[in-house]
Every structure is written in C-alpha cells, then in structure tokens.
PDB file of N, CA, C and O in Angstrom:
ATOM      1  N   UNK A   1      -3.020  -2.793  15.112  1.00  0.00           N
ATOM      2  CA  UNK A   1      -3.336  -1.653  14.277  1.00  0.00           C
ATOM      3  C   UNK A   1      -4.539  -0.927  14.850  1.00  0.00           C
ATOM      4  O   UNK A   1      -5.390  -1.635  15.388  1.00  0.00           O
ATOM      5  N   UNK A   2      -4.636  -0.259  14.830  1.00  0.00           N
ATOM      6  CA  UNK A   2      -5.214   0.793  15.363  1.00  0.00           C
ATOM      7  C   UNK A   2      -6.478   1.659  13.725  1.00  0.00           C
ATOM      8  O   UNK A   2      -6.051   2.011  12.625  1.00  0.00           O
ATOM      9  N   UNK A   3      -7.708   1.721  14.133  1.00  0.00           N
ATOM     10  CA  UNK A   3      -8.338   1.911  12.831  1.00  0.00           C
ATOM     11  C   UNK A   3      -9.079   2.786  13.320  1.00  0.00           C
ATOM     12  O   UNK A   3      -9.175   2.732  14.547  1.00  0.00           O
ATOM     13  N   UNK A   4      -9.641   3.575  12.812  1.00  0.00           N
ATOM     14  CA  UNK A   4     -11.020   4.583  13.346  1.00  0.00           C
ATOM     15  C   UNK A   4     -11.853   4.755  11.847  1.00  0.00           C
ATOM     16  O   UNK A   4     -11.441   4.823  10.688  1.00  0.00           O
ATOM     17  N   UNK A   5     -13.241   4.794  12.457  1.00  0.00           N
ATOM     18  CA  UNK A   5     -14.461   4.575  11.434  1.00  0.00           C
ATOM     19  C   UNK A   5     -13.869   5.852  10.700  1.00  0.00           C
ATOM     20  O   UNK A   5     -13.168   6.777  11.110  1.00  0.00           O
ATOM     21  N   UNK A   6     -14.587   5.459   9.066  1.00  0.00           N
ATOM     22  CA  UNK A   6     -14.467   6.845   8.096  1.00  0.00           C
ATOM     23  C   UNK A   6     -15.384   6.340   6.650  1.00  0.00           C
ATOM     24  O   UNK A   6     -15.609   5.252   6.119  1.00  0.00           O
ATOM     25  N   UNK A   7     -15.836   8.075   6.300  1.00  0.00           N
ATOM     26  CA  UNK A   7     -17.033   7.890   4.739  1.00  0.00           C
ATOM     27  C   UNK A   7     -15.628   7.914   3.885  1.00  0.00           C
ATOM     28  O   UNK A   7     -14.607   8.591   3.770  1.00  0.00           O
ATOM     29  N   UNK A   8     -16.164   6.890   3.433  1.00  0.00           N
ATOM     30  CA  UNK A   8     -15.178   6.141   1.559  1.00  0.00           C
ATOM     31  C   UNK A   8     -16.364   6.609   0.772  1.00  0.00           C
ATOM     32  O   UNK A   8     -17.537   6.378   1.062  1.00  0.00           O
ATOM     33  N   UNK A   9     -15.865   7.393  -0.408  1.00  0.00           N
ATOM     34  CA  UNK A   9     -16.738   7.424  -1.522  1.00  0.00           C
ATOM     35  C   UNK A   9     -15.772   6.106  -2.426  1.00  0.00           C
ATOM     36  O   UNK A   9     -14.579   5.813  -2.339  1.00  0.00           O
ATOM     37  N   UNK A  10     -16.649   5.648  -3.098  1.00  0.00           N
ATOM     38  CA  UNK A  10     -16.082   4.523  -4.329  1.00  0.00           C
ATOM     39  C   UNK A  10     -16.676   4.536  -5.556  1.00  0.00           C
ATOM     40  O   UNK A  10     -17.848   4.840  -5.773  1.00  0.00           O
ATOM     41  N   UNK A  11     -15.667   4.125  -6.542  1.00  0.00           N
ATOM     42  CA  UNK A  11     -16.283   3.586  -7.936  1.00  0.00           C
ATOM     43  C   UNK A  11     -16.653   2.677  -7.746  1.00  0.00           C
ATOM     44  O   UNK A  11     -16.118   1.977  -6.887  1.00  0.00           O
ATOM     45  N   UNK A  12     -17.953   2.161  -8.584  1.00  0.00           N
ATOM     46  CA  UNK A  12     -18.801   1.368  -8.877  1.00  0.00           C
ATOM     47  C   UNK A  12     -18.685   1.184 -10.234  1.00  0.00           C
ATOM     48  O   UNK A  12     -19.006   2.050 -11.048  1.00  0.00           O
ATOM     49  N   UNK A  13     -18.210   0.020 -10.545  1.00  0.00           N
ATOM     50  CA  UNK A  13     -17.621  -0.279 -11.613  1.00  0.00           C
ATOM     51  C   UNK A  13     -18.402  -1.895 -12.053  1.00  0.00           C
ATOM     52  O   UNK A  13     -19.601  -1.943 -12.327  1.00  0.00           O
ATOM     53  N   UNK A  14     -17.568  -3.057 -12.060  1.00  0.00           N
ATOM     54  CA  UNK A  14     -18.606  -4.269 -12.195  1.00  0.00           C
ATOM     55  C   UNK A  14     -18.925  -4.837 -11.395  1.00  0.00           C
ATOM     56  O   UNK A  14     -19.407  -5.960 -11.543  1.00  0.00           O
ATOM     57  N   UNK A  15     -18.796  -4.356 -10.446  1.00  0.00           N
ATOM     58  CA  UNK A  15     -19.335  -4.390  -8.865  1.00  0.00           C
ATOM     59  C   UNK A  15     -19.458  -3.218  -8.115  1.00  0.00           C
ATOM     60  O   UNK A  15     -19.036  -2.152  -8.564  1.00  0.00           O
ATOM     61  N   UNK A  16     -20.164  -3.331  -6.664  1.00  0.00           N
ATOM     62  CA  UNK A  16     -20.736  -2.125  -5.701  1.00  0.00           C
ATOM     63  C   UNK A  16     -18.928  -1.894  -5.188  1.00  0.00           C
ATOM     64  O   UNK A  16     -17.948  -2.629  -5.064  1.00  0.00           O
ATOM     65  N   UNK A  17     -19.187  -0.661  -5.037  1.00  0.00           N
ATOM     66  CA  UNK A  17     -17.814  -0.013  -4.209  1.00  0.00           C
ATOM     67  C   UNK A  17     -16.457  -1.038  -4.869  1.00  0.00           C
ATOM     68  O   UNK A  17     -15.797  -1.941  -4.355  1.00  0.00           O
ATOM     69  N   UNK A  18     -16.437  -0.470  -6.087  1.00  0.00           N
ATOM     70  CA  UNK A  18     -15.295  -1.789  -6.421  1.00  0.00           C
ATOM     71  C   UNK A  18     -13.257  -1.041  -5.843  1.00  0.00           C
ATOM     72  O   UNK A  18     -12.144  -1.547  -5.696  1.00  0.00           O
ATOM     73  N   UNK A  19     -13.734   0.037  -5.748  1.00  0.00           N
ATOM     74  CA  UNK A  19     -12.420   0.994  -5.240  1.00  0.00           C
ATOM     75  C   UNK A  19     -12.352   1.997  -4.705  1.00  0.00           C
ATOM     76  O   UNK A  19     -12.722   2.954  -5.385  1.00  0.00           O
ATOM     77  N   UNK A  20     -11.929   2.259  -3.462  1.00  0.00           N
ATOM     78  CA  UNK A  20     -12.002   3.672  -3.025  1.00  0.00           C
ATOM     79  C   UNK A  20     -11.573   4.926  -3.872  1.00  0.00           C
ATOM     80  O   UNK A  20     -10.746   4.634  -4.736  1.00  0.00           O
ATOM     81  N   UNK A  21     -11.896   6.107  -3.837  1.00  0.00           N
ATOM     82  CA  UNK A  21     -11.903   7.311  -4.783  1.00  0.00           C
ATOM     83  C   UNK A  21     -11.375   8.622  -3.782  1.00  0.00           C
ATOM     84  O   UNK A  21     -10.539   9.495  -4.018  1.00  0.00           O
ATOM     85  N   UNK A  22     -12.147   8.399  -2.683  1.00  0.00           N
ATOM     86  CA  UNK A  22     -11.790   9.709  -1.879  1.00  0.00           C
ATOM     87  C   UNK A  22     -12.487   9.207  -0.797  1.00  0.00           C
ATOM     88  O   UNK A  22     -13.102   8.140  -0.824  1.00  0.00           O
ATOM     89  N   UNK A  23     -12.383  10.185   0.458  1.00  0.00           N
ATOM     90  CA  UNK A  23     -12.597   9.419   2.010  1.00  0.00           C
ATOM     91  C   UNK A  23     -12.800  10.701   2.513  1.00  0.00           C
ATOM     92  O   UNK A  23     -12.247  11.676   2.004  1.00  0.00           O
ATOM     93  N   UNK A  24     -13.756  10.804   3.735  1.00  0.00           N
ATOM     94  CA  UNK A  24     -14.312  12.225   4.550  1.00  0.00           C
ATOM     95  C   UNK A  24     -13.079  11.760   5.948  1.00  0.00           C
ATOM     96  O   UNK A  24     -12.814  10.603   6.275  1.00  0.00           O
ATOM     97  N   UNK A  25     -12.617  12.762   6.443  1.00  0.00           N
ATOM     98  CA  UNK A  25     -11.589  12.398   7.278  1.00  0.00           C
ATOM     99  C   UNK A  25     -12.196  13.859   8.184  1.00  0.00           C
ATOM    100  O   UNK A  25     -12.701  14.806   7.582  1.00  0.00           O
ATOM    101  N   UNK A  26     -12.040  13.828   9.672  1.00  0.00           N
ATOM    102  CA  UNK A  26     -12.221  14.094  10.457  1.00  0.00           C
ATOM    103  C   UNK A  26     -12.693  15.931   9.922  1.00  0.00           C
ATOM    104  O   UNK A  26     -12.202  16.995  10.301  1.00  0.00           O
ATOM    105  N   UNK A  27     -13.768  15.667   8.968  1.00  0.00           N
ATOM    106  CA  UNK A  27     -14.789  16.939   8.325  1.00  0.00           C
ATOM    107  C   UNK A  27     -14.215  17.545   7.006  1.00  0.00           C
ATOM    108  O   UNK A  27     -14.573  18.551   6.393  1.00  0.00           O
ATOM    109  N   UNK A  28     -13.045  16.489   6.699  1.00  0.00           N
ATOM    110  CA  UNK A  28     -12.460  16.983   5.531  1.00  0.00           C
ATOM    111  C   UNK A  28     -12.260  15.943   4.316  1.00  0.00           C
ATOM    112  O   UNK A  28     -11.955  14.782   4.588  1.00  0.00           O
ATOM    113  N   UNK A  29     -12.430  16.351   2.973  1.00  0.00           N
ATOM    114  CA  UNK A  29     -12.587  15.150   1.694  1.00  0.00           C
ATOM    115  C   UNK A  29     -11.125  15.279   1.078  1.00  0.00           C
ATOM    116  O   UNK A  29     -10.458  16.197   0.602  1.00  0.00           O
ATOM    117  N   UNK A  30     -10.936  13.846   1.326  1.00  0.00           N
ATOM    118  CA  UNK A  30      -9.113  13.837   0.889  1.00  0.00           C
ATOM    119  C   UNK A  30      -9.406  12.536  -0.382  1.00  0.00           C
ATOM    120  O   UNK A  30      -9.814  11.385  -0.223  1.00  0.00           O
ATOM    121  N   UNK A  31      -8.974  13.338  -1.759  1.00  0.00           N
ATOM    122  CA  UNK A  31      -9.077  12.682  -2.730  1.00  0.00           C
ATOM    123  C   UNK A  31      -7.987  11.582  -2.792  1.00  0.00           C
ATOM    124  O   UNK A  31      -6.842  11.705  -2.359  1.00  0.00           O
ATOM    125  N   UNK A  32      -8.417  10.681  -3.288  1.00  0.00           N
ATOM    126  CA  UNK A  32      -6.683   9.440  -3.314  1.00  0.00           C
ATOM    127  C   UNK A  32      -6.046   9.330  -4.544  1.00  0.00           C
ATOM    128  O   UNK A  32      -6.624   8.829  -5.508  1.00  0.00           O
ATOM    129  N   UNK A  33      -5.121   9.674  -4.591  1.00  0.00           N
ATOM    130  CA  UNK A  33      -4.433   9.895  -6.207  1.00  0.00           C
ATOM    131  C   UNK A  33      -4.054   8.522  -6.781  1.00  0.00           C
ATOM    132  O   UNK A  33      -4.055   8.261  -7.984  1.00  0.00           O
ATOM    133  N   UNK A  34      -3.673   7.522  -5.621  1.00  0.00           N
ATOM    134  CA  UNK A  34      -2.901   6.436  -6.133  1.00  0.00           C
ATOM    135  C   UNK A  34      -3.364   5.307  -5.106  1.00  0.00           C
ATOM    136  O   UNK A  34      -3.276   5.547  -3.902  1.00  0.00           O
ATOM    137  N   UNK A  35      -3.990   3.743  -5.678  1.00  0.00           N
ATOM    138  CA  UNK A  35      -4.288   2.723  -5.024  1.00  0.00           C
ATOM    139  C   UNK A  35      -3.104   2.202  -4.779  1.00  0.00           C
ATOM    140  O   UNK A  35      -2.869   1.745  -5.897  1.00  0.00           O
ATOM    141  N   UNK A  36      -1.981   1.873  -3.997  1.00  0.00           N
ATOM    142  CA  UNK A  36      -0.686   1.472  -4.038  1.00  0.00           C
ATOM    143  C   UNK A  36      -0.569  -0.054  -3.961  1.00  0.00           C
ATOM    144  O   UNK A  36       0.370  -0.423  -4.667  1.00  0.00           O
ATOM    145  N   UNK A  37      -1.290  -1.226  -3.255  1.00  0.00           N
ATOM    146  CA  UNK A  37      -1.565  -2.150  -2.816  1.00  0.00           C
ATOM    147  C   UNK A  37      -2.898  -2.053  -2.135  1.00  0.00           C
ATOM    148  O   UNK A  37      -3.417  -1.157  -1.469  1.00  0.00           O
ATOM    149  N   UNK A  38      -3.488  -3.833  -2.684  1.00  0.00           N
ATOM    150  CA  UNK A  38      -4.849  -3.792  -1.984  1.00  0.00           C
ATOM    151  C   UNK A  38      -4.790  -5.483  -1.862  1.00  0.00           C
ATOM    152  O   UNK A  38      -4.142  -6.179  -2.643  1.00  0.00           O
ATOM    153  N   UNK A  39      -5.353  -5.852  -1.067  1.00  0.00           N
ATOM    154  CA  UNK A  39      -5.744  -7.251  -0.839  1.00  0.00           C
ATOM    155  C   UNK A  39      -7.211  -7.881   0.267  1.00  0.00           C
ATOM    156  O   UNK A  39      -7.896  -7.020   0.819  1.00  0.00           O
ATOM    157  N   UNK A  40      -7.476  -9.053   0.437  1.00  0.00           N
ATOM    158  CA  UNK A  40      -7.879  -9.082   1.276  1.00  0.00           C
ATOM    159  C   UNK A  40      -8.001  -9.998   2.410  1.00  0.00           C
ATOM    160  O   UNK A  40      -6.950 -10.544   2.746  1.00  0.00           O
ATOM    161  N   UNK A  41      -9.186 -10.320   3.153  1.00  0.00           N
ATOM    162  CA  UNK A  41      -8.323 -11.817   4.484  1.00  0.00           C
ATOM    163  C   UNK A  41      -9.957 -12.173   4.576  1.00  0.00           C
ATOM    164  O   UNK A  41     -11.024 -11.573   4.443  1.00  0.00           O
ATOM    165  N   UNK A  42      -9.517 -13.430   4.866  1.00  0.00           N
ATOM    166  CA  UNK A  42     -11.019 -14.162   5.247  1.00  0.00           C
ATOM    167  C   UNK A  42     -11.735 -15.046   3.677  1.00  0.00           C
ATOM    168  O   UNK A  42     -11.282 -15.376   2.581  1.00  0.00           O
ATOM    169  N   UNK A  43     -13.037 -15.142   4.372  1.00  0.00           N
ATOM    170  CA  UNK A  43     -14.062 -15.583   3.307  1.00  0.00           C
ATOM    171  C   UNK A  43     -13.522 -17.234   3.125  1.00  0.00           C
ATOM    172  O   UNK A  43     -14.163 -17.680   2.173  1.00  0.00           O
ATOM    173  N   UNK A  44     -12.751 -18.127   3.578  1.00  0.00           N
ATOM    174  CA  UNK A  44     -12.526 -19.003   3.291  1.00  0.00           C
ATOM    175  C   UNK A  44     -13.703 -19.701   4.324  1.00  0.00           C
ATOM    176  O   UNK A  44     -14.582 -20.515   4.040  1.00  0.00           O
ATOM    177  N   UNK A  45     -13.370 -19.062   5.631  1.00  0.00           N
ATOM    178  CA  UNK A  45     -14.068 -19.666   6.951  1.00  0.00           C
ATOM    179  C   UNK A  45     -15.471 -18.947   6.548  1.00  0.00           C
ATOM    180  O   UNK A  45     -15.432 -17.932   5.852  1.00  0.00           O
ATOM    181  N   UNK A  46     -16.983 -19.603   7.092  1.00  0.00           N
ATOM    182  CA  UNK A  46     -17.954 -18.892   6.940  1.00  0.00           C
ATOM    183  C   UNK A  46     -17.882 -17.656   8.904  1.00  0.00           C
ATOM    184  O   UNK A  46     -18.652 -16.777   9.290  1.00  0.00           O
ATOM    185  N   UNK A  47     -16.525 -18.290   9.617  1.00  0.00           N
ATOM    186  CA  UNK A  47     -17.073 -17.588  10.671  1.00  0.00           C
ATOM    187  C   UNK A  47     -15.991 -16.834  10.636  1.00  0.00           C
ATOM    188  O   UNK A  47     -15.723 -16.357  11.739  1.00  0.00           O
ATOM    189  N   UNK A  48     -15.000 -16.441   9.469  1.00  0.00           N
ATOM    190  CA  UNK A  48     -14.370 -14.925   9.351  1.00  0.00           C
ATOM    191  C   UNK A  48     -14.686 -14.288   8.332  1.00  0.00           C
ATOM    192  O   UNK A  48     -14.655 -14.931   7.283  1.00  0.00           O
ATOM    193  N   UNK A  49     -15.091 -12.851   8.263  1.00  0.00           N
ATOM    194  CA  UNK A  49     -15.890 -12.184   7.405  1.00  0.00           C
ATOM    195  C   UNK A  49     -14.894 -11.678   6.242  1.00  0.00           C
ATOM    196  O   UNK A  49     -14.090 -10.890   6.739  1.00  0.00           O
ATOM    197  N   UNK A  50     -14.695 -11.845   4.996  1.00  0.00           N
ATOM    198  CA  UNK A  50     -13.980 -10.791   4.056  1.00  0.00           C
ATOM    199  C   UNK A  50     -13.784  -9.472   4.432  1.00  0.00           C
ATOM    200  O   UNK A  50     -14.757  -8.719   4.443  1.00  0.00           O
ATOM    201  N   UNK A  51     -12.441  -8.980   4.810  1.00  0.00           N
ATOM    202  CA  UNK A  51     -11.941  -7.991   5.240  1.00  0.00           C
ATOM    203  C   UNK A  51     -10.981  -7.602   3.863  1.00  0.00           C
ATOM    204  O   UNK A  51     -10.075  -8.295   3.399  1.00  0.00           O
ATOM    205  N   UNK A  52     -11.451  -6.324   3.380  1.00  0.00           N
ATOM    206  CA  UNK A  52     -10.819  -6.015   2.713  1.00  0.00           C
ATOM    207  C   UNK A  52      -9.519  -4.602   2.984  1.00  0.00           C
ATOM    208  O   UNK A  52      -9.459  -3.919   4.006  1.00  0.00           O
ATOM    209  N   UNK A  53      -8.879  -4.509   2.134  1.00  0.00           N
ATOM    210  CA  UNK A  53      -7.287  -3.405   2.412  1.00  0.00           C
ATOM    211  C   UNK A  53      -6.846  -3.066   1.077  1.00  0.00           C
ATOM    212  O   UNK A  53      -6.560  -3.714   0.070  1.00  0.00           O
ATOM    213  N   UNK A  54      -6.904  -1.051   1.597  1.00  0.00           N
ATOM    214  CA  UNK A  54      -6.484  -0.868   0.298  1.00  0.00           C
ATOM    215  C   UNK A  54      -5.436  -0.166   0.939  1.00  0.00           C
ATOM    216  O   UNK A  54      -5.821   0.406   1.959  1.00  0.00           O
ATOM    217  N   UNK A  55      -4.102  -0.007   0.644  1.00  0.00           N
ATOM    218  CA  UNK A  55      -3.507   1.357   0.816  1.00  0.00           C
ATOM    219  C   UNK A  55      -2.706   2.256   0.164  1.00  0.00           C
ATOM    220  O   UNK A  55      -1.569   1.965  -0.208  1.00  0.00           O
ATOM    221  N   UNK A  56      -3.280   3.464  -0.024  1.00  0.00           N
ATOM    222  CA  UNK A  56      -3.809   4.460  -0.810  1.00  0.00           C
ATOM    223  C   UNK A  56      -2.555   5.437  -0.443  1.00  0.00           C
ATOM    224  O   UNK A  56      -1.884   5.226   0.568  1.00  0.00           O
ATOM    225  N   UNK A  57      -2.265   6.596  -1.393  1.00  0.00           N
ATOM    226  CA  UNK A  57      -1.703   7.991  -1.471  1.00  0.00           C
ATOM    227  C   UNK A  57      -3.068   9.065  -1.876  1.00  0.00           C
ATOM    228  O   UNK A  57      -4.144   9.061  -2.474  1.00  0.00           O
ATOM    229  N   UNK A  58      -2.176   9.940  -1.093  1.00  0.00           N
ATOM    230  CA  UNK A  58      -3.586  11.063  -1.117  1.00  0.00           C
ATOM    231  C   UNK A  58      -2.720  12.037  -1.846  1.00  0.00           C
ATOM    232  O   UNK A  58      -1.497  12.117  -1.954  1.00  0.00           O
ATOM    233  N   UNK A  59      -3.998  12.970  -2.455  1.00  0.00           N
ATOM    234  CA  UNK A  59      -3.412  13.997  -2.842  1.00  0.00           C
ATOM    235  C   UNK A  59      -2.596  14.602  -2.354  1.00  0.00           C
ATOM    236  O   UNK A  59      -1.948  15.346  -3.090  1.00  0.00           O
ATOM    237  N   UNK A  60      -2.339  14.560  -1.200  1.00  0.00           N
ATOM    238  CA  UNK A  60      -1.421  15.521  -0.581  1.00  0.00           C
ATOM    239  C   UNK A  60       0.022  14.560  -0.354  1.00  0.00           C
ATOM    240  O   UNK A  60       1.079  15.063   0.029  1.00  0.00           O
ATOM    241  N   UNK A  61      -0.100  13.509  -0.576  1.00  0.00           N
ATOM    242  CA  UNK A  61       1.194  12.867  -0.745  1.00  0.00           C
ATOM    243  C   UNK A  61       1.326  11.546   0.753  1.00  0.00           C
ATOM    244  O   UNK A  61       2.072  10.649   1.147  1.00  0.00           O
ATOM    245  N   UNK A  62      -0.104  12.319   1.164  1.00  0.00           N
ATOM    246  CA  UNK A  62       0.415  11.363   2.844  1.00  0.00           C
ATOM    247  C   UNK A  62      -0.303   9.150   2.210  1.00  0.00           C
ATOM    248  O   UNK A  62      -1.012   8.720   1.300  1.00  0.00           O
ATOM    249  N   UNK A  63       0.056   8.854   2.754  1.00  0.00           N
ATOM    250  CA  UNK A  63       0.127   7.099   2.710  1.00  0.00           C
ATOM    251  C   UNK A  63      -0.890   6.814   3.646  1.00  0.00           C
ATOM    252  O   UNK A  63      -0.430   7.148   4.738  1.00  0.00           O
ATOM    253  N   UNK A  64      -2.132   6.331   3.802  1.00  0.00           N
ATOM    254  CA  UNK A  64      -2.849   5.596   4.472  1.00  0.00           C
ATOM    255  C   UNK A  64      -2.948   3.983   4.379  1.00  0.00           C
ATOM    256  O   UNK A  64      -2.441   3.325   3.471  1.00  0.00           O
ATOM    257  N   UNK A  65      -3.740   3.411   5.551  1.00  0.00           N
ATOM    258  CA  UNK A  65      -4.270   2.217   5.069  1.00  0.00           C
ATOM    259  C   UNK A  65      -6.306   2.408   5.158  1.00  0.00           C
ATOM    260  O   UNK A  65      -6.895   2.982   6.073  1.00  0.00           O
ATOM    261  N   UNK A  66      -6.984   1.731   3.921  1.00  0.00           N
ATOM    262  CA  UNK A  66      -8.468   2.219   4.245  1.00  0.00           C
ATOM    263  C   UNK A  66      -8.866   0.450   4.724  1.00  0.00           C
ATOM    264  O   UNK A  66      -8.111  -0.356   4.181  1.00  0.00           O
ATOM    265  N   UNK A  67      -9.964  -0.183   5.670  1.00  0.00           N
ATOM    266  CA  UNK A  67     -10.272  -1.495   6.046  1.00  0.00           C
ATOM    267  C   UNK A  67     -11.644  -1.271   5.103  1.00  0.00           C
ATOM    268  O   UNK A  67     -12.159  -0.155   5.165  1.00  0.00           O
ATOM    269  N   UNK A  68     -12.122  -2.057   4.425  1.00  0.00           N
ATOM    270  CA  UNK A  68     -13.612  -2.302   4.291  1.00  0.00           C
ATOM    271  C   UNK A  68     -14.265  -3.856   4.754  1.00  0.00           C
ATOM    272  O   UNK A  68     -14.258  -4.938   4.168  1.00  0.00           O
ATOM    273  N   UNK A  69     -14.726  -3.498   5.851  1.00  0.00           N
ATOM    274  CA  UNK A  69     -15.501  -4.862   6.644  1.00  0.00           C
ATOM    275  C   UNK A  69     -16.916  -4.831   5.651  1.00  0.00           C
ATOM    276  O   UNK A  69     -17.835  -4.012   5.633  1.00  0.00           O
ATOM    277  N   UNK A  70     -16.630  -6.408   4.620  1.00  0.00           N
ATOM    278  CA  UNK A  70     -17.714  -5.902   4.017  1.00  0.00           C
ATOM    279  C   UNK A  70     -19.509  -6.777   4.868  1.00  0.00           C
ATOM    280  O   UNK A  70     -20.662  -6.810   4.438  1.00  0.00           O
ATOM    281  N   UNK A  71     -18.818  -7.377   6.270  1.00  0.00           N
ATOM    282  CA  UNK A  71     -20.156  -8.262   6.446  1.00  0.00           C
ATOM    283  C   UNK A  71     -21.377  -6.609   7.642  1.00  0.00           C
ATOM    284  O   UNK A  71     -22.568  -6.573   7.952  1.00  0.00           O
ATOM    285  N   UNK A  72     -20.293  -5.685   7.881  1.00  0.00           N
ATOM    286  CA  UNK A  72     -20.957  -4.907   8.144  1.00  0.00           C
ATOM    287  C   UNK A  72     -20.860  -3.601   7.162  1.00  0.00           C
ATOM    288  O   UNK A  72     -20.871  -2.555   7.811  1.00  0.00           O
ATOM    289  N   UNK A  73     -20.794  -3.473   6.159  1.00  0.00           N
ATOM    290  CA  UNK A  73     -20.698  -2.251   4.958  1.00  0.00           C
ATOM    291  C   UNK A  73     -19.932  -1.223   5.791  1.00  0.00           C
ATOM    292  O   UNK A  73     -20.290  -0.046   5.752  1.00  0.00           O
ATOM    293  N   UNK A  74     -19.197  -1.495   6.324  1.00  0.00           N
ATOM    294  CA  UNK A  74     -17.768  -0.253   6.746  1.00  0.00           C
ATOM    295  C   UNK A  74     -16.517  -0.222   7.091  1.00  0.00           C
ATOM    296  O   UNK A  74     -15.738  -0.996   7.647  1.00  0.00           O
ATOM    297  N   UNK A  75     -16.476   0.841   6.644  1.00  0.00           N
ATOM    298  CA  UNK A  75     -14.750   1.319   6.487  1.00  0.00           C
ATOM    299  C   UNK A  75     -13.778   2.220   7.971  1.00  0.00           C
ATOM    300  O   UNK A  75     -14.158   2.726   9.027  1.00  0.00           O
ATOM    301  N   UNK A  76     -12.980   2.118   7.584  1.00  0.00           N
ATOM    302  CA  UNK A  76     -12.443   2.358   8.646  1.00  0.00           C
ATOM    303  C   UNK A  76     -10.936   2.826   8.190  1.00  0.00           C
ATOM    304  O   UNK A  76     -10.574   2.350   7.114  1.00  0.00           O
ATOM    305  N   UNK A  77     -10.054   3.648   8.827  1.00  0.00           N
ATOM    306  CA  UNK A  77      -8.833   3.820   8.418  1.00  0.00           C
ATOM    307  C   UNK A  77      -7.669   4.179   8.870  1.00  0.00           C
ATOM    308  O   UNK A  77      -8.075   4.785   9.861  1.00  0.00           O
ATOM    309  N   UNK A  78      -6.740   4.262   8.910  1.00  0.00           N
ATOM    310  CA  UNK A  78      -5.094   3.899   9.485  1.00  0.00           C
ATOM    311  C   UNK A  78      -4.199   5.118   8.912  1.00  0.00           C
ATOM    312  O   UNK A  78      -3.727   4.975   7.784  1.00  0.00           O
ATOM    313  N   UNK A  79      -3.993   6.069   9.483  1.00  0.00           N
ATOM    314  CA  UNK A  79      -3.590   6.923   8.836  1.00  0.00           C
ATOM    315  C   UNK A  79      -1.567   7.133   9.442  1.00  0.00           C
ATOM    316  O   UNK A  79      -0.851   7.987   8.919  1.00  0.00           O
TER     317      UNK A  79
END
C-alpha cells in the first residue's frame, strides 16, 4: 500500500482524536461524510506500534483509506 503524509482534523470526544472529521489533501479540505470501517494492528508487541485505519467516504462520494501511526502522532492516506 502505498500512503502519503496528510492534516486529519478529528473529534475529540472521550479521548484525543477519537475520529477523523475532515483531512487537508494536496491544499484542499475534504469533509468525510461516512466512517465506513475502522480497525487497528499492533499494541500487543511493545516493538509494534498501534497503527490505526479508518476508511472513510468523502463528501464527494470518493472512498479513501486514512493510517494514524499513533507512536509518531501521524496520519497518512490511501486514496
């Protein structure tokens, strides 16, 4: 898979960044209408980091995937 860095705005809910909301994409803010599936990998091992996955519908109808690496606070995304 193939990912390139990107700004996630999120709700903050009962936790920090508990869901993505909208994402800055190459100078442009694409709101996400719909969380479709989310999960995540890791955290069992202390030497693989919780990698989280959401993937999202945008307003405009297109399907992404967003990564949040949370041992370095960033996102990244799969369009």
């Amino acid at each position: 898979m193939c990912f390139e860095p990107v700004r996630v705005v999120c709700y903050s809910g009962s936790k920090a960044d508990e869901r993505p909301t909208a994402f800055i994409h190459r100078g442009r803010r694409v709101e996400i209408a719909e969380i479709m599936d989310r999960w995540y990998e890791g955290g069992i091992d202390p030497r693989s980091p919780v990698v989280n996955y959401f993937k999202v519908r945008t307003e405009h109808g297109e399907e992404c995937l967003l990564q949040y690496l949370s041992l370095f606070d960033a996102w990244s995304i799969r369009m």
